[in-house]
Structure formats: C-alpha cells, structure tokens
C-alpha positions in Angstrom: -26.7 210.5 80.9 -25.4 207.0 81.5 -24.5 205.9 85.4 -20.9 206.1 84.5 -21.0 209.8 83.7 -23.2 210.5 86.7 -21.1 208.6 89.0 -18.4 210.3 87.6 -20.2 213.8 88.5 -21.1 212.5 91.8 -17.3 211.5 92.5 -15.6 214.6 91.2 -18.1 217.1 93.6 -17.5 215.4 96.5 -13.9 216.1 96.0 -14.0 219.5 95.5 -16.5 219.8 98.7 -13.8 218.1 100.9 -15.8 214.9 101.0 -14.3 211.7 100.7 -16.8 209.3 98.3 -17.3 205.5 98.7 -18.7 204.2 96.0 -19.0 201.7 93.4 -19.9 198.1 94.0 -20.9 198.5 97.7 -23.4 201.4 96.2 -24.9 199.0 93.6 -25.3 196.4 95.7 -27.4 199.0 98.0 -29.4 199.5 95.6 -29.9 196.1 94.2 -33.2 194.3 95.6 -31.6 191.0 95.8 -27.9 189.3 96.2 -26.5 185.5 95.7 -29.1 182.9 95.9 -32.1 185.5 96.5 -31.8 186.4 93.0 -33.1 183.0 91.6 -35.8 183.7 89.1 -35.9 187.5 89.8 -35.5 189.8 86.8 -32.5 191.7 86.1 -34.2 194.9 85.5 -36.8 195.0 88.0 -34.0 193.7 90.9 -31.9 197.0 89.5 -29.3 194.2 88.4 -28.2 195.8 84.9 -26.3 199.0 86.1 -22.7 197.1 86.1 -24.0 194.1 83.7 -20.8 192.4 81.9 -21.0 190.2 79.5 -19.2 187.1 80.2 -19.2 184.8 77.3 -21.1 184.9 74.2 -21.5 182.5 71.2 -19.6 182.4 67.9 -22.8 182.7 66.0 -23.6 185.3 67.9 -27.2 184.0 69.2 -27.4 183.6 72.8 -24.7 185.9 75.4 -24.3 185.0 79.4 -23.9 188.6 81.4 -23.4 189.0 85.0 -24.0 191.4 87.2 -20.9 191.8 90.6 -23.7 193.9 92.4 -26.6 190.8 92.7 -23.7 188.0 92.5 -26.4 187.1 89.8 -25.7 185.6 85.9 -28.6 185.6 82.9 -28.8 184.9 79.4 -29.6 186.9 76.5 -30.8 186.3 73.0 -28.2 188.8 70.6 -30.2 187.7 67.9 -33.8 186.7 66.8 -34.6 185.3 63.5 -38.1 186.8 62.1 -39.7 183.6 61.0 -39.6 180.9 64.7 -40.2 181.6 67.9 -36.8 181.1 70.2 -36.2 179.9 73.9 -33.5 181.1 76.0 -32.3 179.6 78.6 -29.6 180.0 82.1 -28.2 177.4 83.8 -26.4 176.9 86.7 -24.8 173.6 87.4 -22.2 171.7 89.8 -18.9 170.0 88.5 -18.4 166.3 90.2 -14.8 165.9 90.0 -15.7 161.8 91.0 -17.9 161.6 87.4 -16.5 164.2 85.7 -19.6 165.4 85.0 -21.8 168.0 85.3 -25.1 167.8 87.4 -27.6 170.3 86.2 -29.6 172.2 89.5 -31.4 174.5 87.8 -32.6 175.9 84.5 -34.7 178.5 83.8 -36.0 179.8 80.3 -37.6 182.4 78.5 -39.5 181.7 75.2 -40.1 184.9 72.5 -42.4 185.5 69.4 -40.6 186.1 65.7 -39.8 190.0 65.6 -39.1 190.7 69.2 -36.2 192.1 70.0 -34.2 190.7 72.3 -35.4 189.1 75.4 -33.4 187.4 78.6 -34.0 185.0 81.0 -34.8 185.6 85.0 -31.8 185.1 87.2 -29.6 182.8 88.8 -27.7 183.6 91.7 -24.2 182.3 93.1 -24.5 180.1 95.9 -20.9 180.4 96.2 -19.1 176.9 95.7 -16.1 177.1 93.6 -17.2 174.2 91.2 -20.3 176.3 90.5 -20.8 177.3 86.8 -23.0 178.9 84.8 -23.8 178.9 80.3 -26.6 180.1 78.4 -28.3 178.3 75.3 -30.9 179.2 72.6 -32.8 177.3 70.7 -34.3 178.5 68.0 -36.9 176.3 67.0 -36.4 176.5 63.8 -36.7 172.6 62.1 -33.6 174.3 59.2 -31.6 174.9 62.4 -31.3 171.7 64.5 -29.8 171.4 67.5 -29.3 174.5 70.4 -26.5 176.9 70.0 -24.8 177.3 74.1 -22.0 179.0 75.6 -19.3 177.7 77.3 -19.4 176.9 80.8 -18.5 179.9 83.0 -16.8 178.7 86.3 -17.7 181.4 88.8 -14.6 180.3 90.7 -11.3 178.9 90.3 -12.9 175.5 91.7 -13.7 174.1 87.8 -11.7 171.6 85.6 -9.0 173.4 83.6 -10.6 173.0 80.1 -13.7 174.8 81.4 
C-alpha cells in the first residue's frame, strides 16, 4: 500500500472519530532524519527522504533526472538509464549564481559511480542552504569513449533569486 493510500486511510478515520488531522509535510519532515544543509552527503533512503520525492528536471535523452524531496529541503540525481556495456558516474551539484560574473561558482559536487547492468543508482544528497541564487542540476557521464561528452540537466533555481534564462 503506497503512503498516499495510507495517509489517505489515516486522514479519512480521524474524521469520522471527530479528530481533526495535521498532516502532510510537517509529518514528513518529522520523520525525516535530516533537513537543509544537514542533509549533505546523506542518502535519500536511509534519511527517509523519498516518501514525497518529485522529480524536478530530467534530460531529453532520458539519462540522468534531478528529484527533490520538500520534507529534507534536500535535491539528488538519478541515473534513468544505464547502458550494459560502461560503467556510468552520476553526479549532484549545487552551485551559486554571481550576478557580477554571470557565472556560476560550483560549491559542491558529489557523485556516485555504477557497474554495467545495475539498475539504477543515485547520488547522496545536497541540502538547501537557503539563498535565492542557489541552484541545483544533475549530470551522467557515461564513460563510454562512442558517447563523448556528459549529458546534465538544466540548472534548477531553488528560488526566484536566479537569472531569467535559468
């Protein structure tokens, strides 16, 4: 039975006791073992992250996805696809826009590397610190010398604080 369902359970009993439910994101993020910035290299599963996961962006080739989950304030990558004859390395990053350089200044990257055959595999966390130029993509490369080059997503502005084009 999925969480939705047993949410939905949940909600419709303690209506027909008389009791009024609060639920939903203040619940998950009860039961979520870490929040913002003290989910940084923490795994979604084992943090009890993926229960209102949304995915955010994906790639047009379909290869590498960016989810987030509202409870931990937390974002990861995701490989959608894995080819059977390379191995492939995921990888989250979260980065800074400099409106002076119109850049952006990479703070952290994390990654995840996975054998031919595996299904798919994500990378450990990174949390929102907060600031509204803060955004977040995910990348695969899949190591494969026919397939140059690393496939990303867009940038994902956590905020409204990044350029328009983002």
């Amino acid at each position: 039975m999925s969480v939705w369902s047993k949410f939905r359970k949940a909600s419709v009993a303690a209506l027909v006791f008389g009791v009024v439910s609060v639920a939903g994101t203040n619940q998950q993020a009860l039961a979520a073992g870490c929040y913002g910035s003290t989910c940084d290299n923490k795994g979604p599963v084992s943090m009890g992250c993926t229960s209102d996961t949304v995915k955010v962006l994906g790639t047009p080739a379909g290869g590498v996805a960016l989810a987030y989950s509202k409870a931990c304030n937390a974002y990861w990558a995701y490989s959608t696809s894995a080819p059977n004859w390379y191995d492939a390395t995921v990888y989250i990053e979260r980065s800074y826009y400099d409106a002076g350089t119109k850049l952006y200044k990479n703070v952290k990257r994390l990654q995840i590397t996975f054998s031919p055959g595996e299904e798919s595999e994500w990378t450990n966390m990174l949390g929102s610190y907060g600031p509204a130029n803060e955004a977040f993509r995910g990348l695969v490369d899949w190591n494969d010398p026919s397939y140059p080059g690393i496939e990303a997503t867009r940038w994902h502005c956590h905020k409204k604080g990044c350029p328009p084009w983002l």
